[in-house]
C-alpha positions in Angstrom: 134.7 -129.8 237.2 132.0 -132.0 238.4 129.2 -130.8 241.6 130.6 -133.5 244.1 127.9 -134.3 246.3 130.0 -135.7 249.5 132.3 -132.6 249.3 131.6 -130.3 252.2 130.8 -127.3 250.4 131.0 -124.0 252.9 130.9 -120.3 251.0 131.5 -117.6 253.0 132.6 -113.6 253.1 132.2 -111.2 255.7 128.4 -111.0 256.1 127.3 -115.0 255.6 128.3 -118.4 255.6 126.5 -121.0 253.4 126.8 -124.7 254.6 125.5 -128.0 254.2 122.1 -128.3 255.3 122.4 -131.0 258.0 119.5 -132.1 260.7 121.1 -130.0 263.7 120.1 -127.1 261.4 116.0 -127.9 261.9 116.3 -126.6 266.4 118.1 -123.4 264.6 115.4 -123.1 261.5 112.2 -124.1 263.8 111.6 -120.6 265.1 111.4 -119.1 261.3 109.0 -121.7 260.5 107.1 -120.9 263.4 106.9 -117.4 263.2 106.2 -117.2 259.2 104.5 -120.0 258.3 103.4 -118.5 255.3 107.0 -118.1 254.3 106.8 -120.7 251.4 103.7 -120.0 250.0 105.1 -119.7 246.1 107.4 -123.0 246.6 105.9 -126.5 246.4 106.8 -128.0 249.9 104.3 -127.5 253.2 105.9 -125.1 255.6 104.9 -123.8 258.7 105.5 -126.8 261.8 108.0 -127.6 263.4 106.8 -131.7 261.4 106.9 -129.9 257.6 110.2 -128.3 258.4 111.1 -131.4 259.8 110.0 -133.6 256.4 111.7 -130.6 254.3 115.1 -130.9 255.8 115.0 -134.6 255.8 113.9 -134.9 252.2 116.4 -132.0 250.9 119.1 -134.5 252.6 117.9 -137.4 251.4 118.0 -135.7 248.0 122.0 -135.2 248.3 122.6 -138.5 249.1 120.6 -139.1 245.9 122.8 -136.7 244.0 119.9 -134.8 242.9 120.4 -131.5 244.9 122.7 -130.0 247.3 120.9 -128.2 250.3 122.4 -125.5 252.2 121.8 -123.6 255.6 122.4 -119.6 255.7 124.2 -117.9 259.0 123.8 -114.3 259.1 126.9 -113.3 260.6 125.7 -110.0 261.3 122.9 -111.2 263.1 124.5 -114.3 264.6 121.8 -116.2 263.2 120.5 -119.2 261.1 118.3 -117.4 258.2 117.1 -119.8 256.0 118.1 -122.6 253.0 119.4 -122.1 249.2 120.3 -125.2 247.4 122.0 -126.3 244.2 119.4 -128.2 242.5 118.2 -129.7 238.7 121.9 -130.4 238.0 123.3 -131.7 234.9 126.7 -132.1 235.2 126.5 -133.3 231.1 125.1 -130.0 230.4 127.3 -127.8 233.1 123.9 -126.0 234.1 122.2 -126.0 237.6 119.8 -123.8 239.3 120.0 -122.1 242.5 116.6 -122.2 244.2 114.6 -123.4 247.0 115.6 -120.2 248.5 114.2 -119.0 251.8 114.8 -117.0 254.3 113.0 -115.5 257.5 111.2 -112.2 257.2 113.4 -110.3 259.6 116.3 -111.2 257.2 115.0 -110.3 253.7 115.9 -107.1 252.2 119.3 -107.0 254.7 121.7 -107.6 252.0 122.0 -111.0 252.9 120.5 -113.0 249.7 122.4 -110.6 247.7 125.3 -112.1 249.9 124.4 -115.4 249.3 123.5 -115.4 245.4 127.0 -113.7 245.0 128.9 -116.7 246.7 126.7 -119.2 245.2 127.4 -117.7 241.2 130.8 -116.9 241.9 131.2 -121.0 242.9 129.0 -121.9 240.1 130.9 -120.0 237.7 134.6 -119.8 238.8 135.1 -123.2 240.7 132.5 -125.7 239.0 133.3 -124.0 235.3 129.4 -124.3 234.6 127.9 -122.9 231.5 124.5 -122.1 232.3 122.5 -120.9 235.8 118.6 -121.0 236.6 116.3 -119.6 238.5 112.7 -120.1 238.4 109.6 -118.5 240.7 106.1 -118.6 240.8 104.7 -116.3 238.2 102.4 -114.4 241.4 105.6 -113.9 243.5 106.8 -110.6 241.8 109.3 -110.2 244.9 110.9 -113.1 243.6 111.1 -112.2 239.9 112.7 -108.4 240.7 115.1 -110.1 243.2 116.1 -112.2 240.0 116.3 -109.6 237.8 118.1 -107.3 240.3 121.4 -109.7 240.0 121.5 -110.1 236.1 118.8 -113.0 235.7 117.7 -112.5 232.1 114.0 -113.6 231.7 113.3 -116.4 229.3 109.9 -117.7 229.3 106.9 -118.7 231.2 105.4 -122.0 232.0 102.1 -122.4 232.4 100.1 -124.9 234.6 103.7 -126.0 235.3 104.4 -127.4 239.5 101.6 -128.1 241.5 101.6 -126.7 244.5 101.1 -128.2 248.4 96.8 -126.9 248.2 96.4 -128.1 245.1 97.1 -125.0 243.4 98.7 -125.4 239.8 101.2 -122.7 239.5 102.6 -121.1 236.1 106.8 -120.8 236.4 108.6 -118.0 235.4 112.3 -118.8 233.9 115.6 -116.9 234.2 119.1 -117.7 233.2 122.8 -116.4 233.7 125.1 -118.2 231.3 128.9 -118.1 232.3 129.7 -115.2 229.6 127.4 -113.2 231.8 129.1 -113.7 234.9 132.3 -111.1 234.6 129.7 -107.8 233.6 127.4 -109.2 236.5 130.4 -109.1 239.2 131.9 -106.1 238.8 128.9 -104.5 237.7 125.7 -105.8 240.2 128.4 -107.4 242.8 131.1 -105.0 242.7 130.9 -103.7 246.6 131.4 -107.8 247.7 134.9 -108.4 245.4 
């Protein structure tokens, strides 16, 4: 099955609902920028204002129309709150691989259970409903949060890139590789995921 980018994609379970990233999302995402604008410090994009969160929701959209990524906004149900973003992005429909990434959410939401939520929904779809093969993730080889949130759901660690992205202050960043291939995925649910089935 084939990523279709004009599909309205939602993914949701008790705790979160993942949605397309749309433009009314930026009034509900401003106060995270605001409040942590260091949030995105690893990632390429300037963060921060209320204009570079402005530019990043605009140009994640303008990517989808593209057919280069699929952006998403995350709702904390428990919280009753926007969170943050996650996209589906380097696809290769050819290959069946993709990578979730571009993932951010506000500091009063990380270590919730709420990515946990969100990667669940987002490999379960990758996995079960698009039939892919192959999953990345890739991180900046300083943000070691990052790489043990990776590992923590099954990523398997697969190299290292050096001198790879260049980053918003000119920073050139190495970028550390995971996968999850689809014969991964049934140990990974009902082993890492087994509370969410």
């Amino acid at each position: 099955m084939r990523l279709d980018f004009k599909e309205n994609i939602v993914l949701e379970n008790r705790r979160v609902r993942i949605e397309p990233l749309e433009l009314r999302h930026i009034d509900f995402l401003i106060p995270i920028a605001l409040k942590h604008p260091d949030l995105l410090k690893y990632s390429p994009p300037k963060f921060g204002t209320e204009e570079f969160l402005k530019a990043y929701v605009e140009n994640n959209i303008a990517l989808r129309t593209q057919n280069l990524k699929y952006p998403f906004a995350i709702y904390d149900k428990e919280q009753k709150s926007y969170a943050g973003s996650s996209s589906f992005m380097n696809i290769s429909q050819r290959d069946l691989r993709l990578e979730i990434g571009s993932t951010w959410l506000g500091e009063d939401f990380q270590r919730t259970g709420l990515n946990r939520n969100c990667k669940f929904l987002m490999m379960q779809y990758v996995f079960e409903e698009l039939k892919f093969e192959r999953l990345e993730f890739k991180t900046d080889k300083r943000n070691l949060q990052s790489q043990n949130a990776i590992e923590q759901i099954g990523g398997v660690y697969e190299g290292t890139l050096r001198s790879h992205t260049l980053m918003s202050d000119g920073f050139r960043r190495d970028t550390v590789y995971y996968s999850i291939l689809k014969d991964d995925w049934p140990e990974i649910k009902h082993g890492v995921f087994s509370s969410m089935i």
